[in-house]
Backbone as CSV, one residue per row, in Angstrom:
resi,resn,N_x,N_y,N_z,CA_x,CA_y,CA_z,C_x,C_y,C_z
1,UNK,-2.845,-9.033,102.232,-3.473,-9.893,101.226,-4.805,-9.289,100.872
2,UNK,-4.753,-9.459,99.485,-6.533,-8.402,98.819,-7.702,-9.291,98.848
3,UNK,-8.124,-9.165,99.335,-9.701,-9.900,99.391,-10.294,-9.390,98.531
4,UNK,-11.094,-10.626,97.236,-12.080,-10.768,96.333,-13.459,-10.629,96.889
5,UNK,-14.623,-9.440,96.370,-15.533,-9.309,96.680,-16.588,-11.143,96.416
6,UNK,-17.335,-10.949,96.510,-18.085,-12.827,95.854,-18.433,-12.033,94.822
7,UNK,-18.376,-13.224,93.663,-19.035,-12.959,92.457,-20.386,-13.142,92.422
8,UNK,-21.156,-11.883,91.411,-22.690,-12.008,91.515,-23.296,-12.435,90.455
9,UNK,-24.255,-13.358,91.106,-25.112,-14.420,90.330,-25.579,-13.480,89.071
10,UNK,-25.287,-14.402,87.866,-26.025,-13.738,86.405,-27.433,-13.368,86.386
11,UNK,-28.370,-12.325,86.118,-29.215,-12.176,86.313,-29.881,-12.959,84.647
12,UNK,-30.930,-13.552,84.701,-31.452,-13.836,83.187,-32.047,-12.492,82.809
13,UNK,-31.632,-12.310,81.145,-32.733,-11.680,80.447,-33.817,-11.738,80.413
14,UNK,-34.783,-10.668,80.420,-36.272,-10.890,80.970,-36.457,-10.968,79.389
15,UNK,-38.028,-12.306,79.541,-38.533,-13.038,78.452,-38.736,-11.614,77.073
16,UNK,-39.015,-12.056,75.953,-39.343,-10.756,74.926,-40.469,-10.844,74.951
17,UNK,-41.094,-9.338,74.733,-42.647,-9.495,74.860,-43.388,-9.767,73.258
18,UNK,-44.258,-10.913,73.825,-44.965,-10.834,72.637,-45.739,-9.833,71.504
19,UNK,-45.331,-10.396,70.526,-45.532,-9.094,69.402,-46.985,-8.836,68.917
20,UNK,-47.789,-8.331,69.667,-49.450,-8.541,69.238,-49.807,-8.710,67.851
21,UNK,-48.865,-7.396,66.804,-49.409,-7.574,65.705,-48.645,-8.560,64.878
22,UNK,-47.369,-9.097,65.235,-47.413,-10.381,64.552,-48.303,-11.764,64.711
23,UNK,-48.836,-11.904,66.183,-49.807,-12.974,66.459,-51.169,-12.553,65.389
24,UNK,-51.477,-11.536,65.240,-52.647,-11.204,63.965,-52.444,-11.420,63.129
25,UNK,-51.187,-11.315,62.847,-51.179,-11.789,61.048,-50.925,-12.999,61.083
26,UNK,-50.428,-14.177,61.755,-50.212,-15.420,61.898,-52.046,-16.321,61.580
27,UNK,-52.868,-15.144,62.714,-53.917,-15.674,63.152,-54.634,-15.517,61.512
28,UNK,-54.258,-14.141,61.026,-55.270,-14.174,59.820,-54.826,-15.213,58.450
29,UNK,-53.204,-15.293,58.539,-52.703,-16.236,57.513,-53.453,-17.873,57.584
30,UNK,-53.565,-18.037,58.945,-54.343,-19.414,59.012,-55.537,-19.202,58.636
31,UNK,-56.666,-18.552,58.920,-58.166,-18.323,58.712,-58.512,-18.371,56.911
32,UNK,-57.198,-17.503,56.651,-57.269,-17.440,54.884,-56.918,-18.754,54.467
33,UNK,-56.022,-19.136,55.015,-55.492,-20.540,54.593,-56.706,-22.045,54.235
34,UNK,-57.508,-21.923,55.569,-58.474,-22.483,55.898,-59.491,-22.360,55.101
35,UNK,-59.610,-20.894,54.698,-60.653,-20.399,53.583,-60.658,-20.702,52.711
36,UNK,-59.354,-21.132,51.855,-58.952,-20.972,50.678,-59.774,-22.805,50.642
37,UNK,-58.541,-23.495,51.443,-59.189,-24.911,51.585,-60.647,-25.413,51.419
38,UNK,-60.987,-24.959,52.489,-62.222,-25.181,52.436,-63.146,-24.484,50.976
39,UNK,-63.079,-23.612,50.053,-63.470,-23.267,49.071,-62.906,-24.350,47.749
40,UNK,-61.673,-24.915,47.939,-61.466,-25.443,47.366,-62.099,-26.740,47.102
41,UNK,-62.024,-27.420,48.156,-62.919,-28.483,48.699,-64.371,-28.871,48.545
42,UNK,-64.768,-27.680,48.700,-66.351,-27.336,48.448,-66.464,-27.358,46.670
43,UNK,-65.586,-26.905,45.873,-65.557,-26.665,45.101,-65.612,-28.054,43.971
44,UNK,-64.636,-28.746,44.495,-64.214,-30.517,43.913,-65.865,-31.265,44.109
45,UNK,-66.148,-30.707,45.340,-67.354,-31.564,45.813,-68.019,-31.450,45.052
46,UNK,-68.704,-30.138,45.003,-69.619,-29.409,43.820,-70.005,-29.648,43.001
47,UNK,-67.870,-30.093,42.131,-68.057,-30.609,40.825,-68.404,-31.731,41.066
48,UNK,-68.164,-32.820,41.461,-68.155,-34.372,41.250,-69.290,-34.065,41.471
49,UNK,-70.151,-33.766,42.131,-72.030,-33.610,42.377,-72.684,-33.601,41.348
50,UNK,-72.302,-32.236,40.593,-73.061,-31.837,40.044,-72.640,-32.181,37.830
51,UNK,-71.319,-33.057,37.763,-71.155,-33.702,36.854,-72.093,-34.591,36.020
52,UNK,-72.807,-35.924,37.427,-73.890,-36.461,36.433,-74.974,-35.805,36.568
53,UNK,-75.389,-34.557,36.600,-76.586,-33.786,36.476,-76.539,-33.215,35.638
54,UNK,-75.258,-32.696,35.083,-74.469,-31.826,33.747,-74.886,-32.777,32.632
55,UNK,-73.774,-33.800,32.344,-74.052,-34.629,31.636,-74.852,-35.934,31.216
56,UNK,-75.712,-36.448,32.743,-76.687,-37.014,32.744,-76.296,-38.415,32.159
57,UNK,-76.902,-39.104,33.435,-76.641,-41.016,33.701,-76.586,-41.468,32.529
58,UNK,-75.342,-41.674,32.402,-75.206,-42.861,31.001,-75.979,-43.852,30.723
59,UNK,-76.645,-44.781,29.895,-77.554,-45.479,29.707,-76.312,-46.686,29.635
60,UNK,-77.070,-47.679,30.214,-76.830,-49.214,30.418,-76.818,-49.479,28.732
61,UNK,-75.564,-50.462,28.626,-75.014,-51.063,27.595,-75.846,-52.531,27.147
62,UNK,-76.474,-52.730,26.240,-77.085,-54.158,26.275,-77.130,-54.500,24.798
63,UNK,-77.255,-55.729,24.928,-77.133,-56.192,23.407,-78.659,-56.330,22.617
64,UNK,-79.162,-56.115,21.962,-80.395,-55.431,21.576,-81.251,-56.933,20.711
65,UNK,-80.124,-58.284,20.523,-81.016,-59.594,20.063,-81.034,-60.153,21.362
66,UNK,-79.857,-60.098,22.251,-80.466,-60.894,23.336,-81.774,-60.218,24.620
67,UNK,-82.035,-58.900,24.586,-82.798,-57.998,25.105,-84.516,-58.427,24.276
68,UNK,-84.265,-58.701,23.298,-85.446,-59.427,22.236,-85.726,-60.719,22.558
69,UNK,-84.620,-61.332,22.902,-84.965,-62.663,23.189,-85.925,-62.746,24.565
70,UNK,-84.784,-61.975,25.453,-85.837,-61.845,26.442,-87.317,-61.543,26.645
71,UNK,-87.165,-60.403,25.567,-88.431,-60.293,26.005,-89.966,-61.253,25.377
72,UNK,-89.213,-61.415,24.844,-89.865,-63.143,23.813,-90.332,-63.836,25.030
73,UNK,-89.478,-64.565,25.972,-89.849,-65.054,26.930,-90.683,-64.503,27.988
74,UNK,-91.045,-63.732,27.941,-91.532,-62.937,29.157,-93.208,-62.511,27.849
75,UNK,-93.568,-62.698,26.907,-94.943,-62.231,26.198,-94.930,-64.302,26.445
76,UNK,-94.028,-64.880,26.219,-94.361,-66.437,25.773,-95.006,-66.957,27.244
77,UNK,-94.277,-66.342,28.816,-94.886,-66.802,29.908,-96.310,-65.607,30.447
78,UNK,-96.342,-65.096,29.512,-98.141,-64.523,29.477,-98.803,-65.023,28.386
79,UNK,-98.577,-65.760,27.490,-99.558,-66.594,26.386,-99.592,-67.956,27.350
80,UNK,-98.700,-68.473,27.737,-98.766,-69.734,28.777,-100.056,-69.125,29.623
81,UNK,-99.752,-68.493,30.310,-100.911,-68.062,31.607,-102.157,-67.713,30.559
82,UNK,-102.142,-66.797,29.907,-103.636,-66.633,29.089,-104.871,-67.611,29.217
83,UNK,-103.875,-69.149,28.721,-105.148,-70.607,28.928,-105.896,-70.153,27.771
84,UNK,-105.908,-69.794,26.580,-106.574,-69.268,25.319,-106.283,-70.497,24.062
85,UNK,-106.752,-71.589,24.126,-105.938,-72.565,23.229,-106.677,-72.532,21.755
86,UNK,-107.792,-71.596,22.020,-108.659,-71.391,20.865,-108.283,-70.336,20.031
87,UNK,-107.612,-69.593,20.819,-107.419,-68.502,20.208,-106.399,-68.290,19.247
88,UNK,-106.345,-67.553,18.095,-105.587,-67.416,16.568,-104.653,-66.196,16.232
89,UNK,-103.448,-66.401,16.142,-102.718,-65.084,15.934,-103.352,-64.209,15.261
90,UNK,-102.973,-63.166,15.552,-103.889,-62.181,14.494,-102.813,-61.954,13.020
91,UNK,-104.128,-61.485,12.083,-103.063,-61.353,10.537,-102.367,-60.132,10.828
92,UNK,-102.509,-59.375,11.225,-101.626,-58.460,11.770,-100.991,-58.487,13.045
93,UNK,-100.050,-59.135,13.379,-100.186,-59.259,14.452,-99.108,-58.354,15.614
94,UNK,-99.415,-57.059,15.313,-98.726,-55.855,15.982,-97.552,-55.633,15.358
95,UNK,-96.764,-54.865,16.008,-95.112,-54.302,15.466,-94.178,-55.679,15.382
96,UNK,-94.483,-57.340,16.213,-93.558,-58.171,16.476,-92.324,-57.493,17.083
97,UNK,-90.846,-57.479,16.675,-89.823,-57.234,17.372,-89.599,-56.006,16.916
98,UNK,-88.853,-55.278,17.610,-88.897,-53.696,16.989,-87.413,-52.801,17.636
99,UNK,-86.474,-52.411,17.448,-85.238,-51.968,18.362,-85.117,-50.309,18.016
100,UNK,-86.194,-49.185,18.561,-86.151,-47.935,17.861,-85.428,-46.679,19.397
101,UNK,-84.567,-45.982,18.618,-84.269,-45.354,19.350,-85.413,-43.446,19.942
102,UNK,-86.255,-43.633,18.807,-87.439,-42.155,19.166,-87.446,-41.808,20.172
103,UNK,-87.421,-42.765,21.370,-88.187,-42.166,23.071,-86.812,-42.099,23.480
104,UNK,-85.373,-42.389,23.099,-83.876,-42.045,24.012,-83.696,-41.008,23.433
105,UNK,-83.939,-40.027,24.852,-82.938,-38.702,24.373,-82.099,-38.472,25.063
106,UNK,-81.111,-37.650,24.442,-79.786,-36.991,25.236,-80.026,-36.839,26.843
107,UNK,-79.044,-37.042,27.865,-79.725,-36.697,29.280,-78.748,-35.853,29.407
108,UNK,-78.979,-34.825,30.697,-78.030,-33.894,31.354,-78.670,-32.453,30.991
109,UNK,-78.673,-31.467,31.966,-78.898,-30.492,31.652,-77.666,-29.451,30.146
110,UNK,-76.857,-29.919,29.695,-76.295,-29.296,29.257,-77.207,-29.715,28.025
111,UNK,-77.839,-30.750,27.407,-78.636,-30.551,26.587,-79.862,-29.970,26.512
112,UNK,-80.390,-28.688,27.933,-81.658,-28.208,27.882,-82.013,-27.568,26.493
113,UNK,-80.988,-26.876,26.098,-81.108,-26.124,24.943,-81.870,-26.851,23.443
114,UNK,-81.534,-27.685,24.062,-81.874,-28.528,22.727,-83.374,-29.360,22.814
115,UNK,-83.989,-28.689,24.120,-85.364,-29.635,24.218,-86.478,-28.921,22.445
116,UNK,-86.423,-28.133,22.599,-87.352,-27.188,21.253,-88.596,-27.460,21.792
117,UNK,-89.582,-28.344,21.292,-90.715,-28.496,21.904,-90.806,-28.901,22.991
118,UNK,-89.988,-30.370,23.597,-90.569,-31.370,24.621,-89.398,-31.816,25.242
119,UNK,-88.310,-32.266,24.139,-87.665,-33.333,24.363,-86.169,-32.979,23.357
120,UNK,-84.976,-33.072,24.273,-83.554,-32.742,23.765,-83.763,-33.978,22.449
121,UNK,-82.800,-34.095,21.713,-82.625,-34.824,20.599,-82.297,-36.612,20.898
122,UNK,-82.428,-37.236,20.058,-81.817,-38.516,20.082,-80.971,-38.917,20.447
123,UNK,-80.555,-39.793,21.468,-79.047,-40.315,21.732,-78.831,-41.127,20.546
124,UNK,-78.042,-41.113,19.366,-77.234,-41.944,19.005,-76.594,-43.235,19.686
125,UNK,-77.079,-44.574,18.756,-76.470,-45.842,19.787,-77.512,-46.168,20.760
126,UNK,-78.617,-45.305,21.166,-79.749,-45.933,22.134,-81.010,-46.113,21.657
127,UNK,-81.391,-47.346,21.925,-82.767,-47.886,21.744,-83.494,-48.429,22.632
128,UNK,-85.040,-48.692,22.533,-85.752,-49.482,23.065,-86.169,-50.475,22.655
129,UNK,-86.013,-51.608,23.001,-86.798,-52.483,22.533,-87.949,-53.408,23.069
130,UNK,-88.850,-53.438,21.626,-90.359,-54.175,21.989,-90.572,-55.370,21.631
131,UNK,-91.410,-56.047,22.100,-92.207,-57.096,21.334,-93.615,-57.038,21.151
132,UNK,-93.881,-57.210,20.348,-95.366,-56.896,20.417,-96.413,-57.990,19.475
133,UNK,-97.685,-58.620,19.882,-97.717,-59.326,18.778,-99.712,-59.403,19.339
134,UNK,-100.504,-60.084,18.662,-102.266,-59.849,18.499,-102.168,-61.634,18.313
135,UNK,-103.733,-61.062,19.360,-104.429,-62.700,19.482,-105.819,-62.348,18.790
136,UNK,-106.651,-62.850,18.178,-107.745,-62.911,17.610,-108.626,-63.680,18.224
137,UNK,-110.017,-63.441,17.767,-110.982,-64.411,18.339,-111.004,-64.698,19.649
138,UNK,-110.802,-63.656,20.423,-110.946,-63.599,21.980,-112.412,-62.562,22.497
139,UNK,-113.433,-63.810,22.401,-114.237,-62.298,23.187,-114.313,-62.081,24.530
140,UNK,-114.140,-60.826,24.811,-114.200,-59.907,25.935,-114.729,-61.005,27.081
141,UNK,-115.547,-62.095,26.997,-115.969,-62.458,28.118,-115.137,-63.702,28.206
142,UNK,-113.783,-64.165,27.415,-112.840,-64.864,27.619,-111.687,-63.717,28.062
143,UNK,-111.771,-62.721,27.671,-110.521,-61.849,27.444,-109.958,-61.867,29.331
144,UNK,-111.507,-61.472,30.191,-111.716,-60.816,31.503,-110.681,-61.492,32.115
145,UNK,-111.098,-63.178,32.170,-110.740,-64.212,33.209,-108.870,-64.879,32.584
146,UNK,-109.031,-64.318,31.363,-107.700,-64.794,30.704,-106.703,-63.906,31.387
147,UNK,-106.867,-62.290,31.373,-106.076,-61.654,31.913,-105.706,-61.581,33.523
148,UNK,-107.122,-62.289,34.260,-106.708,-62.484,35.502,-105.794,-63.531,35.675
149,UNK,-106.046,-64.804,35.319,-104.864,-65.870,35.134,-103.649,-65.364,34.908
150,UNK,-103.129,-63.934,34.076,-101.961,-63.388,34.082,-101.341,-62.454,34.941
151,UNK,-102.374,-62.060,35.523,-101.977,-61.407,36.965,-101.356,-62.257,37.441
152,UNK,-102.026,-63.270,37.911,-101.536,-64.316,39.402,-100.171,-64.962,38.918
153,UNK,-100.613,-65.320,37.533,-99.089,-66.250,37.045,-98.122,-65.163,37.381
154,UNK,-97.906,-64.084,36.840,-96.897,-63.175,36.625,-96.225,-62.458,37.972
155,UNK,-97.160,-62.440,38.861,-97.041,-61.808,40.067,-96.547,-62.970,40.964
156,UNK,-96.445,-64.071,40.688,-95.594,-65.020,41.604,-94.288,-64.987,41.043
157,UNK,-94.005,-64.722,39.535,-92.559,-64.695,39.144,-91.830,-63.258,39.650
158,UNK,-92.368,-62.544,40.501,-91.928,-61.486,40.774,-92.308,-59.902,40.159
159,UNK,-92.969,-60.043,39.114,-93.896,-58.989,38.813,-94.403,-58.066,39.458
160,UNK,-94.714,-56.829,39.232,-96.012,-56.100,40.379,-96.681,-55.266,39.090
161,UNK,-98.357,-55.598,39.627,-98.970,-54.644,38.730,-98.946,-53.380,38.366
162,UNK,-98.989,-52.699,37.676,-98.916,-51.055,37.727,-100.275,-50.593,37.309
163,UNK,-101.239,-51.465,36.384,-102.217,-50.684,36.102,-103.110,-52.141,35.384
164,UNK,-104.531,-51.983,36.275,-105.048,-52.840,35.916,-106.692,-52.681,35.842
165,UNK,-107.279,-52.592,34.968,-108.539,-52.452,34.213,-109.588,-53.815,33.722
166,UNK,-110.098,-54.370,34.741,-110.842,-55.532,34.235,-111.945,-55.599,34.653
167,UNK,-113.213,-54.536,33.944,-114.721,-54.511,34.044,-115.356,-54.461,32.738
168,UNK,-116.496,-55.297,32.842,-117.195,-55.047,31.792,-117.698,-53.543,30.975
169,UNK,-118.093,-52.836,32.177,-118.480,-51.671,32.054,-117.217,-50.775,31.368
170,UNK,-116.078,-50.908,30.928,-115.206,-50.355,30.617,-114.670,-50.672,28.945
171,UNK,-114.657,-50.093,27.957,-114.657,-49.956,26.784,-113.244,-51.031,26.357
172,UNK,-112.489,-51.129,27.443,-110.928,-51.904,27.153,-110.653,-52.571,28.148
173,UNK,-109.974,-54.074,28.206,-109.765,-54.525,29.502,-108.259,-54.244,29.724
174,UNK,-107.510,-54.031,30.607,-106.271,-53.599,30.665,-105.185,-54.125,31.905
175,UNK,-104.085,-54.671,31.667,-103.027,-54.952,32.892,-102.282,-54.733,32.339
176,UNK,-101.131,-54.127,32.908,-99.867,-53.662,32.623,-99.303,-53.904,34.166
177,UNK,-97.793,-54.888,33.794,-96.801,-54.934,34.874,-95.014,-54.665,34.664
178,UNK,-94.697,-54.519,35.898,-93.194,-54.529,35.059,-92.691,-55.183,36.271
179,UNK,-91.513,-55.439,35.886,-90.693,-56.582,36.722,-89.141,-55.120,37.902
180,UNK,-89.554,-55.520,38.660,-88.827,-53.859,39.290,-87.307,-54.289,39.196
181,UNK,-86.799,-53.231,39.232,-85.168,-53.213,38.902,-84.693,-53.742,37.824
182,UNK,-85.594,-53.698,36.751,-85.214,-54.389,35.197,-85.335,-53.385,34.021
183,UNK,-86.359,-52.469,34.276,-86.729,-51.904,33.346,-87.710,-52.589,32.381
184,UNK,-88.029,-53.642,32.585,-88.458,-54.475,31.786,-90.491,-54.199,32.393
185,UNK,-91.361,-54.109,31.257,-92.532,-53.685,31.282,-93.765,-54.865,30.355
186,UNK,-94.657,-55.130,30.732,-95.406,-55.916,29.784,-97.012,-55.727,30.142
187,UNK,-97.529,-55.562,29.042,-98.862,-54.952,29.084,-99.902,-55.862,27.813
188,UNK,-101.030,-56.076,28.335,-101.837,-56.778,28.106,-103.290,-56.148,27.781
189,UNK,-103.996,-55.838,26.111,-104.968,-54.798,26.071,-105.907,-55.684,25.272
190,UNK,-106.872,-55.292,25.744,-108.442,-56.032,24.735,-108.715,-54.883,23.333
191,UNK,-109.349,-55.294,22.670,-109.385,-54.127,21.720,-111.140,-54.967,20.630
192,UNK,-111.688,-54.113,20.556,-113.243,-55.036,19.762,-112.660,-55.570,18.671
193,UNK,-113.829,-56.139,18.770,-113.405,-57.233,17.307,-112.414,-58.588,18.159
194,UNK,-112.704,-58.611,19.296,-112.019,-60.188,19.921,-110.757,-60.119,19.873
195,UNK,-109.954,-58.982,19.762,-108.626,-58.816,19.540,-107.416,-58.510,21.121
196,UNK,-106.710,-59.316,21.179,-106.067,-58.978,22.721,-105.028,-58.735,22.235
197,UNK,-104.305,-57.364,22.680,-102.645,-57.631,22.493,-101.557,-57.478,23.469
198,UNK,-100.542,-58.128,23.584,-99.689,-58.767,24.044,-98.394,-57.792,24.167
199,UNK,-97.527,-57.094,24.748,-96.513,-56.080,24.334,-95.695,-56.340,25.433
200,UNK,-94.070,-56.356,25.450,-93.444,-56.265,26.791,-92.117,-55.372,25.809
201,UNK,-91.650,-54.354,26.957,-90.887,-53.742,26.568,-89.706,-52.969,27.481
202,UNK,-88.255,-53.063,26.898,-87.469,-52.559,27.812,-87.094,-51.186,27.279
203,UNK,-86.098,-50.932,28.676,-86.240,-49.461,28.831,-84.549,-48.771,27.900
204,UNK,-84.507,-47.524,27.407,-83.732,-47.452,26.842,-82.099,-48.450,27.218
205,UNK,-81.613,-48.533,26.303,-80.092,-49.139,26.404,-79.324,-48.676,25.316
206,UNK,-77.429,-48.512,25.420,-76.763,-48.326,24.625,-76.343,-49.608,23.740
207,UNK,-76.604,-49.972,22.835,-76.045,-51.297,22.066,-74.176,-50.786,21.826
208,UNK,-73.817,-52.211,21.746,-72.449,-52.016,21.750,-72.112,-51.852,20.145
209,UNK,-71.172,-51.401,20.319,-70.251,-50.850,18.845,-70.036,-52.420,18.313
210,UNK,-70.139,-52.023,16.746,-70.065,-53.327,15.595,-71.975,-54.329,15.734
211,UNK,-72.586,-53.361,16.586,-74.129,-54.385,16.210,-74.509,-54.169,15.278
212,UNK,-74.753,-55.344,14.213,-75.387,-55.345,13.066,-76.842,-54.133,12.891
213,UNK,-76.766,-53.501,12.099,-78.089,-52.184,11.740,-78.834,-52.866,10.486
214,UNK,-79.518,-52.936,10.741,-80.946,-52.492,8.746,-80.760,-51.256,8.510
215,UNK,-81.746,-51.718,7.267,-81.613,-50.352,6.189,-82.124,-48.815,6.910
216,UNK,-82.961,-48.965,8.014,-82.934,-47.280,7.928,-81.821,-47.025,9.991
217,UNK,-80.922,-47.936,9.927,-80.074,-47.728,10.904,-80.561,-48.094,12.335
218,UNK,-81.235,-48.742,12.423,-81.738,-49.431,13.773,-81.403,-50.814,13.763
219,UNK,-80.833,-51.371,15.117,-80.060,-52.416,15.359,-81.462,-53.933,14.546
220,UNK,-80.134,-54.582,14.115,-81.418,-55.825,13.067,-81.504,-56.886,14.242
221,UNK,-82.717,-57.264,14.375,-83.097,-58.344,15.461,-83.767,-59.441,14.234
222,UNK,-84.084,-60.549,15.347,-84.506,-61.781,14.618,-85.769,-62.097,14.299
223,UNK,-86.247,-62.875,13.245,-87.735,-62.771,13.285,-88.525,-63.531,14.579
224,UNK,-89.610,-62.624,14.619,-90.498,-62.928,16.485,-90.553,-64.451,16.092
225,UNK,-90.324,-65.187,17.754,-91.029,-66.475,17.340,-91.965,-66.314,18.090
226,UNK,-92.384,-65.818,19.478,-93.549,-66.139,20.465,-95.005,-65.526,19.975
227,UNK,-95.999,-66.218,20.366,-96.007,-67.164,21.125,-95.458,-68.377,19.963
228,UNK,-94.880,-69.381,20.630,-94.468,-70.527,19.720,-95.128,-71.479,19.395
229,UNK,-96.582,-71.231,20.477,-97.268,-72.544,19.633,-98.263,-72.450,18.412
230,UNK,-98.090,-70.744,18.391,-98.562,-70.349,16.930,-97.848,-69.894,16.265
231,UNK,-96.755,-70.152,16.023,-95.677,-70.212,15.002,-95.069,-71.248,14.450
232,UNK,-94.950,-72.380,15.056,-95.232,-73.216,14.738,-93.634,-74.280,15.267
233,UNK,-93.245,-72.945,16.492,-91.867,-72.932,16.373,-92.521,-73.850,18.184
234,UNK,-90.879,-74.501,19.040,-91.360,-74.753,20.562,-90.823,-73.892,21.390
235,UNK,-91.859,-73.660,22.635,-91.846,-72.821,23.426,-90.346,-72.855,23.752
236,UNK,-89.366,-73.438,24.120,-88.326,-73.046,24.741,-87.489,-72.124,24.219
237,UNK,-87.991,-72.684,22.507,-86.923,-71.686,21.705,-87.084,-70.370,22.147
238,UNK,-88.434,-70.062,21.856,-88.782,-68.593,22.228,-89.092,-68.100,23.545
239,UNK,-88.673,-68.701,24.511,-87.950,-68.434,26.035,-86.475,-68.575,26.073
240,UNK,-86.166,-69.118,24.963,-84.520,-68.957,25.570,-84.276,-68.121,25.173
C-alpha cells in the first residue's frame, strides 16, 4: 500500500510593495486640488468684499414730502424751545423746503474717473432735503439764552451736539445737532441785524419712481408751514 506524503500548507503571497512614485502623485493631486479650492474660495470672498466698494452703498429709499414733513417737525420743536414770542418771521425767510440732489454723488470706486475736480457726478433719483426758514428781531442778547433753551430741549429728545458757539465775543452764535442713526441734522445761526436762522436737514436719499418733479426736475414738496405760529397755520400740522 503507497503512502501519501502530508500536504503542504499554502504559503501566502508576500504583500506588493508600495509604489513610492505613485504615493507622489496622489500626494501632489491633493495639494493642487486644495490649491485650486482654496484660490477659488478666496476668490468668491474677494468678490463679495470688494463688490460694495466697487459699486458703492446704495442710498436709502425715502419719500422726499414725508422726509419734509419731518423735518418741519423737528425746526417746529426748536421754535417751541427758542421761547422767542416776540420774535417775526423774516421777509426772507431762507430757502423754506428745498429737495436738491448737488451734494449726491455717484458712490463706488468705479466712478473715480469721473471725480474731475472733487466730486464723481450726480446720482440721478438722489436728493437732500432741507428746511430752512429766518426769525427777525432777535438781538444777540436774546439770541444767546434762546439757543441754550435749544440745547437742553433737544438733547433730552435724543439729540447730541456737534458744534456749539455761544459767546459774546464771537461774531455768530452757533449750535448745530443731529439726531444719530438718522441722518437727520439741525443747526441754529445768529446773523446781525437780529436775524436767527433755523435749518434741519437730511442726508442724501433715493426717492421712489413715479414722485411727482417741478419744472427744473427736483422732487415737488409742499409749501413750508413751520414755525406754525407764524404762519398762521397749528403746530401739529407742521409736526405731523
Amino acid at each position: 500500500m503507497t503512502q501519501r506524503s502530508p500536504a503542504r500548507a499554502r504559503v501566502p503571497d508576500p504583500a506588493p510593495t508600495p509604489d513610492p512614485t505613485r504615493r507622489r502623485r496622489m500626494r501632489t493631486a491633493w495639494a493642487a486640488g486644495l490649491a485650486v479650492a482654496a484660490v477659488v474660495g478666496g476668490t468668491v470672498g474677494f468678490a463679495r468684499w470688494f463688490a460694495p466698494i466697487w459699486d458703492g452703498a446704495p442710498y436709502p429709499v425715502a419719500d422726499p414730502v414725508a422726509t419734509a414733513r419731518e423735518l418741519e417737525g423737528h425746526t417746529q420743536s426748536a421754535y417751541a424751545a427758542l421761547g422767542l414770542p416776540r420774535a417775526v418771521l423774516a421777509d426772507r425767510a431762507g430757502g423754506g423746503l428745498a429737495a436738491k440732489g448737488d451734494d449726491c454723488h455717484l458712490r463706488g470706486m468705479r466712478h473715480w474717473s469721473q471725480r474731475g475736480i472733487a466730486y464723481p457726478a450726480q446720482d440721478p433719483g438722489v436728493v437732500t432735503v432741507r428746511d430752512t426758514w429766518g426769525l427777525r428781531d432777535v438781538p444777540r442778547a436774546e439770541a444767546e439764552p434762546a439757543l441754550e433753551r435749544v440745547r437742553k430741549a433737544l438733547t433730552q429728545q435724543g439729540w447730541e451736539v456737534t458744534d456749539y458757539k455761544n459767546s459774546p465775543h464771537l461774531p455768530q452764535a452757533e449750535l448745530r445737532l443731529e439726531l444719530p442713526g438718522t441722518g437727520r441734522t439741525i443747526s441754529l445761526t445768529t446773523y446781525s441785524g437780529g436775524r436767527l436762522e433755523v435749518s434741519a436737514h437730511a442726508d442724501c436719499a433715493r426717492y421712489p419712481a413715479g414722485t411727482p418733479l417741478d419744472g427744473q426736475g427736483d422732487p415737488r414738496l409742499p409749501a413750508p408751514s413751520a414755525p406754525a405760529e407764524l404762519r398762521g397755520e397749528s403746530p401739529e400740522r407742521a409736526s405731523g
